[in-house]
Each structure stands twice: as C-alpha cells, then as structure tokens.
C-alpha positions in Angstrom: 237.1 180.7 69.6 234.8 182.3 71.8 233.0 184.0 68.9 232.8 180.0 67.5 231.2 179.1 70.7 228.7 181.5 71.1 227.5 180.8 67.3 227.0 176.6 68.5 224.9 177.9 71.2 222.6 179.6 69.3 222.9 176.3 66.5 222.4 174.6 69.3 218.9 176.9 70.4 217.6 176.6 67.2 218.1 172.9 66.7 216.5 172.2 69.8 213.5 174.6 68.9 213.3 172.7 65.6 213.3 169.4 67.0 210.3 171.2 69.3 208.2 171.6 66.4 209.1 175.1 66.1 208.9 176.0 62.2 211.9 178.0 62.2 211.1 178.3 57.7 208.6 181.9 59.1 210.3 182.9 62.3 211.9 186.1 61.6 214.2 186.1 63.9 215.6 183.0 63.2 215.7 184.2 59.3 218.0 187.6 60.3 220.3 185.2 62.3 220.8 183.1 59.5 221.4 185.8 57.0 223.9 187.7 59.7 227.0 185.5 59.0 227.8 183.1 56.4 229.0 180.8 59.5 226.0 180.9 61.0 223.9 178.9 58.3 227.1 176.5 58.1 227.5 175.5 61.3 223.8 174.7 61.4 223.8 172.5 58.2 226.8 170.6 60.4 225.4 170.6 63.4 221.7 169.3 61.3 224.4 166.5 59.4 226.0 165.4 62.9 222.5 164.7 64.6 221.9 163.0 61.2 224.7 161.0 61.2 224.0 160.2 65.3 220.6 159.0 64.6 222.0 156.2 62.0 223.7 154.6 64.5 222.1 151.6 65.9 220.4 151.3 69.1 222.1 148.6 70.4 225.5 150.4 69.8 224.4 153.7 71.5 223.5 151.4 74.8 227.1 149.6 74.4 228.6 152.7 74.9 226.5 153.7 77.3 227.6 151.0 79.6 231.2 151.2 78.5 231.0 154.7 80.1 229.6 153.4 83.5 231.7 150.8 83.4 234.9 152.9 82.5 234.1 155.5 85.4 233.1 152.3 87.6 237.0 151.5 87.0 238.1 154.9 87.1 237.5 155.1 90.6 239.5 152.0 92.0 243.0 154.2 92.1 244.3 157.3 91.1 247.1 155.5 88.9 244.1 153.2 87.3 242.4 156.6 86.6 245.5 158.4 85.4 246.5 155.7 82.7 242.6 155.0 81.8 241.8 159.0 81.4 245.2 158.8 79.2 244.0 155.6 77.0 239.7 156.1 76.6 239.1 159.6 77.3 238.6 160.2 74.0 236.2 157.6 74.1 234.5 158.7 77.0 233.8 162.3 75.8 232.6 160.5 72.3 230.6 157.9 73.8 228.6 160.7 76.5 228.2 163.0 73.8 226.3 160.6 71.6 224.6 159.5 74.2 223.7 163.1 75.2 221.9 164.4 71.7 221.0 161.3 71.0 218.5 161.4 74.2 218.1 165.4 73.8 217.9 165.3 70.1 216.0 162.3 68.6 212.8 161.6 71.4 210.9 163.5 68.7 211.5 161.8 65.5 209.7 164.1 63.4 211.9 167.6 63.0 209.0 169.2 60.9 205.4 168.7 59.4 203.1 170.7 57.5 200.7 170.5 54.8 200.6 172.9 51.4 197.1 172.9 49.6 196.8 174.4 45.8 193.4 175.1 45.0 192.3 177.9 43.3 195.7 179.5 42.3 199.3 178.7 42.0 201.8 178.4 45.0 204.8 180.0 43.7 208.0 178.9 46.1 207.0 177.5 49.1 210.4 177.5 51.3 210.8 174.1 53.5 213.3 174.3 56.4 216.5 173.4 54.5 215.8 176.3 52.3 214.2 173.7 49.1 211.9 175.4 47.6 208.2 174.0 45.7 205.9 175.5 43.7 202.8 173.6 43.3 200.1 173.9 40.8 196.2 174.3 41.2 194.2 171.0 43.0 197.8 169.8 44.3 198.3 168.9 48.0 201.6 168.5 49.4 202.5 166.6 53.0 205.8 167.3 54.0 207.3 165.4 56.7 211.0 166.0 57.8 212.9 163.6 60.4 216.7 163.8 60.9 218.1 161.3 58.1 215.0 161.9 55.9 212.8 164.0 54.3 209.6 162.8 52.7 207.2 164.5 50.7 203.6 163.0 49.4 202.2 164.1 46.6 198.5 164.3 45.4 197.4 164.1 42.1 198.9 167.7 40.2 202.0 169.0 39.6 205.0 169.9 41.5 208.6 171.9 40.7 211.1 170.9 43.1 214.2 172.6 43.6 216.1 170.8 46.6 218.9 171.8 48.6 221.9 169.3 48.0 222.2 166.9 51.2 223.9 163.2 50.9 223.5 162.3 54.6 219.3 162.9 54.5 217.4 161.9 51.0 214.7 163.7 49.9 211.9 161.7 48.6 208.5 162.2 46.9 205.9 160.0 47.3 203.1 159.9 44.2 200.2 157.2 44.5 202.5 155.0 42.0 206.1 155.7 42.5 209.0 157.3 45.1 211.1 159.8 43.5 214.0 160.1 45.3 216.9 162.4 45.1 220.3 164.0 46.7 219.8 167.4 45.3 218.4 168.8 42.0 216.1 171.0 40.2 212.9 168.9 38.5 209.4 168.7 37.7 206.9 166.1 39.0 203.3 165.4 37.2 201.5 163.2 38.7 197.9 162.3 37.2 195.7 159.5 37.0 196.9 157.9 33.9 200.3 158.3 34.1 203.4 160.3 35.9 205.7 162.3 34.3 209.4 163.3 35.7 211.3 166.2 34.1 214.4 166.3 35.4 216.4 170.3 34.7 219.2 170.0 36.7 221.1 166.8 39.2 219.9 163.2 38.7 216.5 161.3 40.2 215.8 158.0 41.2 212.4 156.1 40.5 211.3 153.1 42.2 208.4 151.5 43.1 207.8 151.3 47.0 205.4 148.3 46.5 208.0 145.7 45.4 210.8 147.0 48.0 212.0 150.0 45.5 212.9 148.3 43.1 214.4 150.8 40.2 212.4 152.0 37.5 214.5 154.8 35.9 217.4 157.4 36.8 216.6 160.2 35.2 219.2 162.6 34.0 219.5 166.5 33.2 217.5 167.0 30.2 215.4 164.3 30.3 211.9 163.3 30.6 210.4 160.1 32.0 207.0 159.5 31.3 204.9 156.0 33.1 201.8 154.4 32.6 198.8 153.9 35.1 200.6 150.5 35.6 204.4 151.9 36.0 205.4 150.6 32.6 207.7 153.0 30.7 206.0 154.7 27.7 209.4 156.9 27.0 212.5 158.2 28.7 213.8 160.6 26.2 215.8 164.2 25.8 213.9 167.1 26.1 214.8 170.8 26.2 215.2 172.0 29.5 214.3 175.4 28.8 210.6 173.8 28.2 210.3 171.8 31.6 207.6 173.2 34.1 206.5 176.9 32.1 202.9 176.4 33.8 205.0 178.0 37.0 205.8 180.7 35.0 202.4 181.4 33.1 203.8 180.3 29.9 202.1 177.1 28.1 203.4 175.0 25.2 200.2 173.2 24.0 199.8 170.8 21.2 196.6 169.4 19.9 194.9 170.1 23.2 191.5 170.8 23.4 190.0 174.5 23.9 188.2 173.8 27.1 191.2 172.5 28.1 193.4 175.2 27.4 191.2 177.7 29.5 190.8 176.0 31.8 195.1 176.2 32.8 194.3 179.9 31.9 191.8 180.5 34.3 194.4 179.4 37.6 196.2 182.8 37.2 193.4 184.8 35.3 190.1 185.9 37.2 188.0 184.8 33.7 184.6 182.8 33.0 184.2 180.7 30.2 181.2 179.4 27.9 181.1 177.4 25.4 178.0 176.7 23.3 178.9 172.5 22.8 181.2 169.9 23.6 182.2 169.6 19.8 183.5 173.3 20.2 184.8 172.3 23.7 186.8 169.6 22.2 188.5 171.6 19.0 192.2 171.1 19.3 195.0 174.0 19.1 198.4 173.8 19.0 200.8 176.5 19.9 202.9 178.3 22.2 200.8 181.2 24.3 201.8 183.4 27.8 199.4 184.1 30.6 200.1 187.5 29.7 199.3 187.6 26.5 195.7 185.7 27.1 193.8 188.1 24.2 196.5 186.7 21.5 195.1 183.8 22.0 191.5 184.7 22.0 192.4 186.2 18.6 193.8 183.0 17.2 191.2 181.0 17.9 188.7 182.1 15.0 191.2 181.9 12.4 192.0 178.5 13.1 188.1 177.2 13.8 184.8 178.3 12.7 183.9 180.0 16.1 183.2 183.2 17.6 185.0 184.8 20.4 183.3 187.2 22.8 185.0 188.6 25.3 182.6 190.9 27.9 184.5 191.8 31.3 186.4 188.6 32.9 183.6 186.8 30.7 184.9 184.6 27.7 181.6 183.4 25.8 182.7 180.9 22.8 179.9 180.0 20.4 179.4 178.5 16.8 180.6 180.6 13.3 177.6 180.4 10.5 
C-alpha cells in the first residue's frame, strides 16, 4: 500500500507538470520512470482517464456539490449526534464531492494539457512520439498542430501526408482536422492524404470516422481495416473499396508503388530521402508515364528502367540525374 502511494505521488507530479505545459514526450526523466514499472505507466493512463472523466462533468453540477459540502459541514456542526449519523450517511459523499472539486480547480484552469507544432519540409519525419505514446510520421511539405486537452486530442493537418498510429483511448477521441474533413478515431493504425483535389483515408488496422465539421459532423464514411476511402475537392465519395494493407503508406518506408505517373513526378518523391538533382531536357519528357513498383534503395534500378521503356537517355554524374532526348 505504501509502495501504491508513493507511485500516485509521482502520477500525481507528473500530471501536474503536464497540465503546466511541461512536455513530458522528451524529458528523460520522466521517460526512465515510466519504463521502471509496468504500474507506473498504468496508474498514469488512470489517473489521465479520471481527470478526463472529471472534466465531463458539468459546471453546474461541480458547484452543486460544492455547496452540498458547505452546507453538509454547515450541519455537521449543530451536535455531535447530528455529526455522528451525517458522517455515517454522506461521508462518502463528502470525500467524493471535495475531491472533484479539488482536481477539478487544480487540474482543469489550463485547458490545454499539450501543444506543439511538427513541420516536414525537406525530409521525412519518421515517428514523432505525442504524450500518450501515438506515434506520426509525416511526409515532406506537411505541417502538423497538435493540441491535447483532457477529453480530447486534436490534430490539424496541412496539405501532405500523415501515418497515424494511435494509442487506444475511449474516454478522449483523437481527431484529425484536414481543410475538408475530421477524421476521428478511438484507436488504430491509418494513413491520411490530404491534397488539394481530394483526400484519401487508408485505414490498416481499428476503424475511422469521417465527417464533415461544416454541417455539424455529419457522417461521411467509417472506414474499416483494409480499406481505402478516397473524396473529392467537394467531399463527394469517388470510392470506398478493399485494398491490401500491406500496400497502405510505403512512402514512410522508401518503397513506392507507382502507376502511370509521370517521371518528374516520380523523382521528385525520390529526392525527399535521396540528396539528388534532376534535369530534364522538356516537359514532354517530364510528363512520360511509368508504372512499377521501385525502393528508395534501389534508386539506380530505376534509372536503368527508364530507357527501356522510353526513348531517353539517362545520365547520372555525382547526386546529378540529367534526363534528355534519345535520337
């Protein structure tokens, strides 16, 4: 018991510290604490639900009780036998109704548990961790503003791409915010693509919610494991189909799946993990289409592809990719 209570002091530290503005995601020792004892990162996801759970409440109900208290001690000291059958009837009550009361006031003056901003620009961010251990990884010329309160956690997306992979929590939705739509979900593994003609939700793992925020969510879609949603610039549905899984957000991993896209385009998403320069003598060359699958890795494969599938010429001198017309 006594080990119990000195792990809920330090929750109780680290909650406050939190609520602070404190980003406890890079303190280190916050990180060795958690990893010291399995109790120690599940009494703070408890503690984390309770204040959750404490904030729903209504206003008006937290004041109720707080005059049922002062009224109740008010009473309390009229007589000893008043006190002895009151303490007997509503202590449970009592301790209840101050303890809400308590973190409520300590807990919630700060609404916002945690803020921060993730910009993309020249190169990939590969697993960002947030403070309930959900992890993002966000492609290049993506921003990300995250914004964490204690029944919430909201996410705004720029235009780019985004793999989510959310820790599971029921009491406090997470939910993306794109220019169009609000993805919202409890806790899964998916892909985001949000662009300027349309959006795109790959969904590998769990079930998300789409809505539109502009006509009071209203639901779009649910989208389930395996399956891809893909919307118009006006939010109208142009598929929600089965895809393979294994397929879903590769650009993380340096591996592209590319079919009838254009060769400009193509090294261009080679160029956000390789340091190379590209030329190309035209825009009819800069438009010829290739299908296939290719890795990051493997980048000269696909140099030596091109030429057999189009009249062109592929230099390649340094970090220097020249492409230019076959007589």
């Amino acid at each position: 018991m006594v080990i119990e209570e000195k792990i809920q002091t330090e929750v109780n530290k680290w909650i406050r510290l939190e609520c602070e503005g404190k980003c406890l995601e890079h303190d280190p020792l916050f990180l060795s604490w958690i990893h010291e004892n399995p109790k120690h990162l599940r009494m703070f996801n408890e503690q984390k639900t309770l204040l959750a759970e404490i904030d729903e409440l209504p206003e008006e109900f937290l004041q109720e009780l707080k005059s049922e208290v002062k009224e109740n001690r008010e009473k309390i000291n009229q007589t000893k036998r008043r006190k002895k059958l009151f303490l007997k009837s509503c202590a449970p009550l009592l301790v209840a109704a101050s303890v809400l009361f308590v973190i409520y006031i300590s807990f919630f003056a700060q609404r916002v548990l945690f803020s921060n901003q993730y910009l993309a620009s020249n190169k990939i961010l590969k697993d960002i961790q947030l403070p309930d251990y959900s992890k993002v990884t966000l492609d290049v010329n993506t921003h990300m503003d995250v914004q964490y309160y204690a029944t919430s956690r909201k996410i705004k997306l720029s235009n780019g791409k985004a793999v989510f992979d959310v820790f599971s929590n029921k009491k406090r939705p997470f939910t993306i915010a794109t220019n169009r739509v609000h993805i919202t979900v409890l806790g899964t593994k998916f892909e985001v693509v949000n662009h300027q003609q349309q959006t795109q939700v790959n969904v590998k793992e769990g079930v998300v919610k789409v809505s539109l925020p502009k006509e009071n969510d209203r639901l779009l879609a649910l989208v389930n494991k395996g399956e891809s949603l893909i919307l118009d610039k006006s939010n109208n549905i142009i598929s929600l189909s089965k895809t393979n899984s294994d397929d879903m957000a590769l650009w993380s991993e340096g591996k592209f799946a590319f079919y009838q896209e254009s060769i400009e385009h193509i090294l261009k998403e080679f160029s956000k993990y390789l340091d190379v320069e590209f030329s190309i003598e035209n825009k009819t060359i800069a438009q010829l289409p290739v299908s296939g699958n290719f890795n990051v890795n493997h980048f000269d494969d696909f140099l030596m592809v091109l030429p057999l599938i189009h009249p062109i010429n592929v230099q390649k001198k340094e970090n220097k990719i020249i492409i230019t017309h076959r007589q």
